[in-house]
N, C-alpha and C positions, 0 to 999 in steps of 0.2 A: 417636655423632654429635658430641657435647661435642670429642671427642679431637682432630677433622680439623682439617687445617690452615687459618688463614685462605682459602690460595686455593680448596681443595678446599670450603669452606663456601660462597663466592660462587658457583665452580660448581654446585652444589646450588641456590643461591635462585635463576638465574638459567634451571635445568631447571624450574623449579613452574609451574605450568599453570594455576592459579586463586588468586586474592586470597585466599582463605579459607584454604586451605592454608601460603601464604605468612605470611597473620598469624601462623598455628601457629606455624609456622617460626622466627619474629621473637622468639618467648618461649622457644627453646632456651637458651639464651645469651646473651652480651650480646655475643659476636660476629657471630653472624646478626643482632643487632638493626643493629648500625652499620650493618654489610653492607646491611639491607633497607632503614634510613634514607636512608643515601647514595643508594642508586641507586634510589630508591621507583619514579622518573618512570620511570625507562628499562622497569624491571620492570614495571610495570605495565602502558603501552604494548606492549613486547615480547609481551604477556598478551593482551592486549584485540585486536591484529592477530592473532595466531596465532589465537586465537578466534573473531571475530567477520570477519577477513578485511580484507585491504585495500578490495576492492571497495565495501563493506559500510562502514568503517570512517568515512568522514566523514558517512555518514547517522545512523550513532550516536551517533557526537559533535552533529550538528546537533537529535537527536531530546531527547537530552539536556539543553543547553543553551537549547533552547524551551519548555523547562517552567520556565524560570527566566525567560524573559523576557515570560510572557503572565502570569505571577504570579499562578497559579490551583494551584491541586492538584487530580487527580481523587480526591478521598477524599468527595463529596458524591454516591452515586448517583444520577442520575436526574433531578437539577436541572441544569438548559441553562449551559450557560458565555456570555459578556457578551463585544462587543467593547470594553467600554469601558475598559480596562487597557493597552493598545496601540494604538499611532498607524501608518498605512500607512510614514512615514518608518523608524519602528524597528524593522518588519517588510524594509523593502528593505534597512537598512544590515548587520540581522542576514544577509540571502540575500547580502549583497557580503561578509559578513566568513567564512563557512560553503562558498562555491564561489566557482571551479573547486574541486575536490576537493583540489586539493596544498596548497592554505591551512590546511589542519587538519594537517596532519603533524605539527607539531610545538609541538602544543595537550598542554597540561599533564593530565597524567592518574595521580595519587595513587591510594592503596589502593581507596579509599574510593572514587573516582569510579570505579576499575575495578570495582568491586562493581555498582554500579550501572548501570554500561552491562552486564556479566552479565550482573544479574538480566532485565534486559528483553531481554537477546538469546534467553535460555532460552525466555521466553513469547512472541516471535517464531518459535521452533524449535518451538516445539508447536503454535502457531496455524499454521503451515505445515505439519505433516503433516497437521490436520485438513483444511485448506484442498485436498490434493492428492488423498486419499481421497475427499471428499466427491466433489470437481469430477471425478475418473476416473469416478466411479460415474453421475455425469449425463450424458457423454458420449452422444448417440445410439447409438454404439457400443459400450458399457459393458462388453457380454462379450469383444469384442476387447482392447479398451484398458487395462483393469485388469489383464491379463495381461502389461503392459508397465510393468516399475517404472516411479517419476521418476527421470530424468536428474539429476545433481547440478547442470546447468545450468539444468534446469524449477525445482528446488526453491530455485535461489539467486533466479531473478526471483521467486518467490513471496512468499521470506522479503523481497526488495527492496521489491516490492509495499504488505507491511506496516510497513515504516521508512517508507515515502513517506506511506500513511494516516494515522500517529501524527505527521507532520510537518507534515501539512496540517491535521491538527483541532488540532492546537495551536497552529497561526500562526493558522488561521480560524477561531477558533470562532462560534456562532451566538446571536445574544440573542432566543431564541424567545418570552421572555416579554412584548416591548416592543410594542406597534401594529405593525399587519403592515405601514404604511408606513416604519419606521425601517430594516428588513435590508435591504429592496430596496434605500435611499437609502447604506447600510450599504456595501453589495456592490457599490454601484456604485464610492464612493471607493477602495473597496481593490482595484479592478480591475487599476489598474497592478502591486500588488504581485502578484495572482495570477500575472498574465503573469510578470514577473521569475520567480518560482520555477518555473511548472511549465515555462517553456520551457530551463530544466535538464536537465527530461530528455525522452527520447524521446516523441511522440504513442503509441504501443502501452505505456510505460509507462504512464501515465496509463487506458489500458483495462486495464491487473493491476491497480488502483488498484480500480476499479470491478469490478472482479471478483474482488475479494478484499472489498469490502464488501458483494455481493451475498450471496457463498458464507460470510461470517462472520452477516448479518441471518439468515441459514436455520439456519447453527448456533444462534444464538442462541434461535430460534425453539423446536429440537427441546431446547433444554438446558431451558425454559422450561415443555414438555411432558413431558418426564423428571420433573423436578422438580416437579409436579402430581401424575402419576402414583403416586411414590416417597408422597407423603402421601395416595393414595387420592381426591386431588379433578382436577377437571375445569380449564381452560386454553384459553380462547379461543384461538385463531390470532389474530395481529396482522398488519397491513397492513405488507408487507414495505418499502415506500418507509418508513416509521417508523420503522423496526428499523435500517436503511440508518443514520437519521440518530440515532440511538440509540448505534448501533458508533461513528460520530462523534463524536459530543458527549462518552463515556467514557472512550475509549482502551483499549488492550488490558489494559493491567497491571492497570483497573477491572472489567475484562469476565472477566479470570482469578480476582481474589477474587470476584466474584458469582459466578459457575460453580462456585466454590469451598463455597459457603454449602449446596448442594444439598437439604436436605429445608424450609431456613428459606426455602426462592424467593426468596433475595436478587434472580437477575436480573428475573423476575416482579415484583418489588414495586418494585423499579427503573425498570422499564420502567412499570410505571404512573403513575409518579409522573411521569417525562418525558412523558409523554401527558398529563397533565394539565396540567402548565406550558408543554410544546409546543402552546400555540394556532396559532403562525405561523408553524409551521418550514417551511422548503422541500423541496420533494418534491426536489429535483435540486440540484448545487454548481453554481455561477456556470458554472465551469470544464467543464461539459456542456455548457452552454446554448450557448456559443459554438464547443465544439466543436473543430473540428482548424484553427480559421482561423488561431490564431499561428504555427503553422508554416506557413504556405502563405501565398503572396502573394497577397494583398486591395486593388484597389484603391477599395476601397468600395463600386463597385457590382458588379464581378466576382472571382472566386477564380479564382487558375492553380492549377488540381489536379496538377498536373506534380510528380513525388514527388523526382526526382531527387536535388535538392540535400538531403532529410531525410532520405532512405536514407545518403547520405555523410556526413552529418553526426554523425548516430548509426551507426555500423556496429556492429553484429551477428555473432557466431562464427557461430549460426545463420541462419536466415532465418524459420523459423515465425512469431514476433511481428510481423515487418514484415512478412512475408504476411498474418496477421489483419488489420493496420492496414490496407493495401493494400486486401485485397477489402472491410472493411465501410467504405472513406472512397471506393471507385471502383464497385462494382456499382450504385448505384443508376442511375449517370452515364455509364458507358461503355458501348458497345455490346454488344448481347448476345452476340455470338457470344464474347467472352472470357470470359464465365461462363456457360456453356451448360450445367455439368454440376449433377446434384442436390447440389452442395455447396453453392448458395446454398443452400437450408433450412436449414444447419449455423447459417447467420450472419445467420440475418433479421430477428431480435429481439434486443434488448440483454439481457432476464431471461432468455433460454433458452440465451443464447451466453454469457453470463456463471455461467450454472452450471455449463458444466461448464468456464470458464477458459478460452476460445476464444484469450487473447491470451499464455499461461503456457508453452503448448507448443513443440518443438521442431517442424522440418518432419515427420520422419520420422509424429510420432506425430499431428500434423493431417493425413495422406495417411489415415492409418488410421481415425480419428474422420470424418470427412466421407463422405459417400454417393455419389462422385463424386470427380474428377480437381479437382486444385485449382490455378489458374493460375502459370505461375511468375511468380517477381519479377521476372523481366524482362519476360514479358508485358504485365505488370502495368504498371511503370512504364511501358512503351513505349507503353500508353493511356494513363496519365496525362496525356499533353500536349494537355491542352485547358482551355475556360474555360467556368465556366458562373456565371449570376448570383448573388450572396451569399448573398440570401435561400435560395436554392434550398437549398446544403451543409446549412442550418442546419434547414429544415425535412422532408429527407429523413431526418436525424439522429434527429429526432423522433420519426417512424415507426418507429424499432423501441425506442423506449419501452414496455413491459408494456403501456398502455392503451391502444396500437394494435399488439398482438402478434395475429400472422395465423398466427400456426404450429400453430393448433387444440389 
């Protein structure tokens, strides 16, 4: 390799596939060295898209970057993160300076930061096949459905799913240990930045959100019981809305070395310890409570449910995800006869439709999961067009909260 010519050399650095290798690389010679000097930015970049994807690519860079600006580390297990490090302003300018998406393209990205957006794609890539398995296996359908890989289209909003979770507990973290009046007062100020970020992305995003923090509380759970097991002792079950805000407050990269610890119950003694400084954590994010009104026009005292303009707004290769949004933001409200088949039971409950991923799927593989014909989108929209009062959206919402789960 010493022998090649310079251009055949930068050929070469410009084939390498991961930053580690390339470091190799850099110590051949001190011609690869120039060679990987010179062009680190491009190399690396070139590295980081072919890996991690365009699609994918500024939620990396944003996921990245947010750990630098909420000036915390997750290396403290189990202790609550503070909002008191960030201001609602430097939360909005960071969401103006991160999207639309083409604003990052041509963000500096050295060896070193290629390393690092890796490592956390790798523990997205795993936490997403666990994510896919578990949630086929909860399916009502389960013997059907497993017998149907993931689409690499299922498993890219999965992996998407968890960039949006890691991006959200790191802009929002929780100060569970303060009087339970401060978060409320808390959550109310940083309302506007909420809106700014999540209306980025799609309303059925924000349900893979939720259903990758559902389907990861559950992992966490059984990793928690393994790891009991493994040293011969015994392991309460925990209240799954805790666990919820547990995967929050850590982040994945923390959640991967405790899982990692396995017979010392890292995550076990982790989670206890947040249980115990979590006096006044919120069962639910703000971002629930209010529900699917930022996309939908509000005029305080009525919603136009009318879908039209969100469907176009966000468009879809598929339609599965905007048919989940569709039927659980229109069944409670539109007339029966456009959900008349047993596929409402699929979607009655937030904890049941969230285990097995109700909003991750393609069409084909929600025709097959559901017990019943499931409406199309157009249907669908073409009920939308009606109004019903505010309160209403928000407190049907409610009702398929676990503590008023009807699905026996």
């Amino acid at each position: 390799m010493n022998r090649l010519p310079a251009e055949m050399k930068a050929v070469v650095a410009a084939s390498v596939e991961d930053p580690a290798t390339l470091v190799n690389l850099a110590m051949v010679d001190k011609t690869f060295y120039a060679i990987i000097k010179h062009d680190e930015v491009r190399l690396g970049s070139n590295m980081c898209y072919q890996r991690i994807g365009h699609n994918l690519m500024p939620l990396a860079l944003a996921v990245a970057h947010s750990e630098t600006l909420v000036k915390t580390k997750r290396n403290f297990y189990g202790q609550a993160h503070s909002l008191k490090d960030i201001t609602v302003q430097e939360i909005g300018a960071f969401i103006s300076d991160h999207f639309p998406a083409q604003a990052v393209v041509n963000r500096h990205i050295d060896i070193n930061f290629c390393t690092k957006l890796f490592s956390f794609h790798s523990t997205v890539d795993g936490y997403a096949a666990v994510i896919a398995e578990r949630a086929l296996q909860a399916t009502p359908r389960s013997n059907i459905t497993t017998l149907m890989s993931s689409t690499e289209s299922e498993m890219s909003r999965i992996r998407k799913s968890l960039y949006i979770l890691e991006l959200l507990s790191n802009l929002f973290p929780r100060n569970h240990a303060s009087d339970a009046d401060v978060p409320r007062l808390r959550e109310a100020a940083f309302q506007p930045a909420w809106e700014h970020l999540l209306t980025k992305f799609a309303p059925w995003e924000l349900q893979q959100v939720r259903c990758a923090k559902q389907i990861m509380a559950r992992h966490i759970q059984d990793v928690m019981l393994s790891d009991a097991a493994a040293k011969g002792a015994k392991q309460l079950r925990n209240d799954i809305r805790v666990l919820c805000e547990f995967v929050s407050n850590e982040g994945l990269t923390a959640l991967k070395i405790l899982e990692g610890r396995g017979k010392a119950c890292g995550t076990a003694c982790a989670v206890k310890q947040f249980r115990t400084k979590a006096q006044t954590f919120a069962v639910r994010e703000a971002w629930f409570a209010i529900h699917d009104t930022m996309w939908l026009q509000n005029s305080g005292l009525q919603i136009d449910l009318n879908a039209t303009d969100v469907i176009n707004q966000y468009p879809e290769v598929d339609s599965g995800p905007q048919d989940s949004w569709l039927h659980t933001l229109l069944q409670p409200h539109v007339p029966e006869y456009t959900f008349t088949s047993a596929a409402n039971f699929s979607f009655n409950c937030n904890r049941h439709a969230s285990q097995w991923g109700y909003a991750y799927w393609d069409r084909k593989r929600l025709e097959a999961i559901t017990l019943g014909p499931l409406p199309t989108t157009e249907q669908m929209v073409s009920a939308s067009d009606l109004k019903i009062p505010s309160g209403d959206l928000c407190f049907r919402a409610e009702l398929r909260n676990d503590h008023e789960c009807t699905c026996g």
